[in-house]
N, C-alpha and C positions, 0 to 999 in steps of 0.2 A: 391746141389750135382753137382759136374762137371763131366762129361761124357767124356772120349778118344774114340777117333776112329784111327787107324790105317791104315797107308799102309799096304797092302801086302808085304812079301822080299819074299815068296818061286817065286821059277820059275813056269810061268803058271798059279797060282795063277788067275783067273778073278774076284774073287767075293769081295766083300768090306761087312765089318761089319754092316755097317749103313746106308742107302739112305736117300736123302733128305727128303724124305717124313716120315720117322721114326724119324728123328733128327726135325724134325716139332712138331714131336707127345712130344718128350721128353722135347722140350721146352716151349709146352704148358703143360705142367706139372710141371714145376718150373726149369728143371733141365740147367745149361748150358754144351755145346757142344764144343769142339775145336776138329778139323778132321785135320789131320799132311797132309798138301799140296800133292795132287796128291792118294790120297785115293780112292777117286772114278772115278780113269781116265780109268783101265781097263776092269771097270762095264758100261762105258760111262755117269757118273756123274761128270761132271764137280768142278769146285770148287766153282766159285758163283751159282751154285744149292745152295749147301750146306750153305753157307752166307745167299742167300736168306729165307733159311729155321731158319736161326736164328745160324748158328753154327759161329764159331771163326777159321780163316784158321791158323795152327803154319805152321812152316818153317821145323821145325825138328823132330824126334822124345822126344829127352826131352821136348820142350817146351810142345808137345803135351802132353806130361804126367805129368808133373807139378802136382802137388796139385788134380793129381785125386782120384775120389772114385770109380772110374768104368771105366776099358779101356777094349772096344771091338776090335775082332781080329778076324779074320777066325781062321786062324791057331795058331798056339801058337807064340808069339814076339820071336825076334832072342836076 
């Protein structure tokens, strides 16, 4: 199962769908992860957090959605 994680677009926006630590939890569950670069920058997660936790950094929003079965969002995608 491939998991998305999204940036924010709204304005203000702080929160990110999925922390390092959850994207930990889903890849030791079998699932894999790609978080769209810059995902967790306004929550103050980094992007190799995310790596180190096992996820796949994409560059863009398609790449990030590729072939998934599950995209997380705070908000709804623009």
């Amino acid at each position: 199962m491939k998991i998305a994680v999204l940036k924010e677009s709204s304005a203000g926006e702080t929160r990110v769908a999925a922390s390092p630590e959850t994207v930990k939890k889903f890849v030791a569950l079998g699932a894999s992860v790609c978080v769209e670069r810059g995902a967790g920058d306004n929550a103050n997660f980094v992007d190799y957090a995310f790596q180190d936790a096992g996820a796949v950094i994409a560059e863009t929003v398609g790449e990030t959605i590729a072939g998934a079965d599950l995209i997380l969002s705070v908000r709804a995608p623009a």
